[in-house]
N, C-alpha and C positions, 0 to 999 in steps of 0.2 A: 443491494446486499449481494456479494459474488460469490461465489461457493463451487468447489472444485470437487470432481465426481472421481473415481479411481475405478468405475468399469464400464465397459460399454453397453447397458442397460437402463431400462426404464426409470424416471425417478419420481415421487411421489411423496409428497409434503403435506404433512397435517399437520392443526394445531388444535392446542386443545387449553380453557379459562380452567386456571386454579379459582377453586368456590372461594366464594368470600369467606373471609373468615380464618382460611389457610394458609402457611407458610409455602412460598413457592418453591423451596430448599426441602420440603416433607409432602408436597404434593405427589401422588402415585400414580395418577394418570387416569387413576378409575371414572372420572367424566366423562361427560360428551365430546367427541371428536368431530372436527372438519377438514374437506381435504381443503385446502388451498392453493393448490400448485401440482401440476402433473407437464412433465417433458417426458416423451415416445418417440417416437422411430418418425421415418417417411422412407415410401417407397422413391427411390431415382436410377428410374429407365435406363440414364447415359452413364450410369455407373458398371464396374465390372460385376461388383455382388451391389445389390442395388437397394440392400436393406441400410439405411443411413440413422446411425445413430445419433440421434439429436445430442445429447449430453456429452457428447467427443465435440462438438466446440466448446466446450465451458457454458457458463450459465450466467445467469443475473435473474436476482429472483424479487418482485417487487411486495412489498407484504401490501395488503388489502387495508384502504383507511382506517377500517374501526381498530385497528392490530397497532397498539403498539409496543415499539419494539422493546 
């Protein structure tokens, strides 16, 4: 699943089960949440500023088996 980011910052993906019983169009979020996916930095030495933003390549984000889409 490809997903394109528009700053150079850390990103950070949760997901969260609509309860049974709910419409997922009236679902509010008030559940339980998981993170699933975190993309950050790396330090590179041979760089001028050497803080390298991981999500200025673009992304590919794979969802976790039990998850589907």
């Amino acid at each position: 699943m490809p997903f394109v980011i528009f700053h150079p910052g850390p990103v950070v993906m949760h997901l969260s089960k609509v309860p049974k019983g709910q419409d997922i169009h009236k679902y509010d979020g008030s559940g339980e949440w998981v993170k699933i996916y975190t993309l950050g930095l790396e330090i590179r030495k041979e760089l001028y500023y050497p803080v390298f933003w991981l999500p200025e390549n673009g992304g590919q984000l794979q969802l976790p088996p039990r998850v589907s889409p």
